[in-house]
C-alpha positions as CSV (number, residue, x, y, z in Angstrom):
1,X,0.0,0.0,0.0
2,X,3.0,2.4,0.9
3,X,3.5,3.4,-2.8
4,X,-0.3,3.6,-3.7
5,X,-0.8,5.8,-0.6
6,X,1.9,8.1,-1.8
7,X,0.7,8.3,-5.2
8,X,-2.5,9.1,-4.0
9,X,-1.5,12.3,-1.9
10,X,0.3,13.4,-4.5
11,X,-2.9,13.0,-6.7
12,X,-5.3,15.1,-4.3
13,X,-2.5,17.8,-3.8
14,X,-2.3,18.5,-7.9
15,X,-5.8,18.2,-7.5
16,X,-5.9,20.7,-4.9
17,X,-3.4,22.9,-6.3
18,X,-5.3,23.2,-10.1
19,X,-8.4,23.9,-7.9
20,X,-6.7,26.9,-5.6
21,X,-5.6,28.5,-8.8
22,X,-8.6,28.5,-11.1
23,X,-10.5,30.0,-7.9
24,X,-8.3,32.5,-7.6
25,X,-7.9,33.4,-11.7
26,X,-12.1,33.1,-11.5
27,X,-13.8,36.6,-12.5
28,X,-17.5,35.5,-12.4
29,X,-19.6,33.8,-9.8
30,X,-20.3,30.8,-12.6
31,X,-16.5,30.5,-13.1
32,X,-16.5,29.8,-9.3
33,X,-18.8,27.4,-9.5
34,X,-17.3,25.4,-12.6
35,X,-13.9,25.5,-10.5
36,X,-16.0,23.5,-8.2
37,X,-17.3,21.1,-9.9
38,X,-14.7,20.0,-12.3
39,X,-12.3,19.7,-9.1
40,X,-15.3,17.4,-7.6
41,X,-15.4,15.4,-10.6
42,X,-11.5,15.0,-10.5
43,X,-11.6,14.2,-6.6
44,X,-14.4,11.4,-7.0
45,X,-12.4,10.0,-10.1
46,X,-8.9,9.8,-7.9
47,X,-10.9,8.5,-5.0
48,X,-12.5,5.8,-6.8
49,X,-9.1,4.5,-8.8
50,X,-7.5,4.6,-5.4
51,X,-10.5,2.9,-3.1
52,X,-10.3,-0.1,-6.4
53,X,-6.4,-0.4,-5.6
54,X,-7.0,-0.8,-2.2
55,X,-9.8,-3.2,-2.7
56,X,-7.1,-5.1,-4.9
57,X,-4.7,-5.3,-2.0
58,X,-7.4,-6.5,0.4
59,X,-8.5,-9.3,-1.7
60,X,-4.5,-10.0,-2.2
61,X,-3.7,-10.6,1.3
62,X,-6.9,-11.9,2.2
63,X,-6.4,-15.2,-0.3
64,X,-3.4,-15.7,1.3
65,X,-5.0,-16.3,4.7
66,X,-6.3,-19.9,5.7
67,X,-10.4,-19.8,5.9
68,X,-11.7,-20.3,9.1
């Protein structure tokens, strides 16, 4: 998980970053709100990739466990 973690946090902080500027450059209240949603959009996307790889890791080291 150590690598997948880190990849992730570096995901969400680009993420972050692209968000902080484009509210920042916005000149309208609808610009605000686009801002918004696209970094939504991106956030639920990253989230989702990285909740599967997790999911992938948990059915990994769960097959290698004896059934009880």
């Amino acid at each position: 998980m150590g690598n997948s973690s880190g990849s992730y946090m570096k995901g969400v902080a680009a993420i972050h970053r692209k968000y902080q500027v484009a509210l920042k450059r916005a000149k309208s209240r609808q610009q605000v709100l686009n801002a918004y949603w696209k970094h939504k959009k991106e956030s639920e996307s990253l989230l989702a990739r990285h909740l599967k790889d997790e999911m992938g890791e948990v059915k990994r080291i769960k097959g290698k466990m004896e059934y009880r």
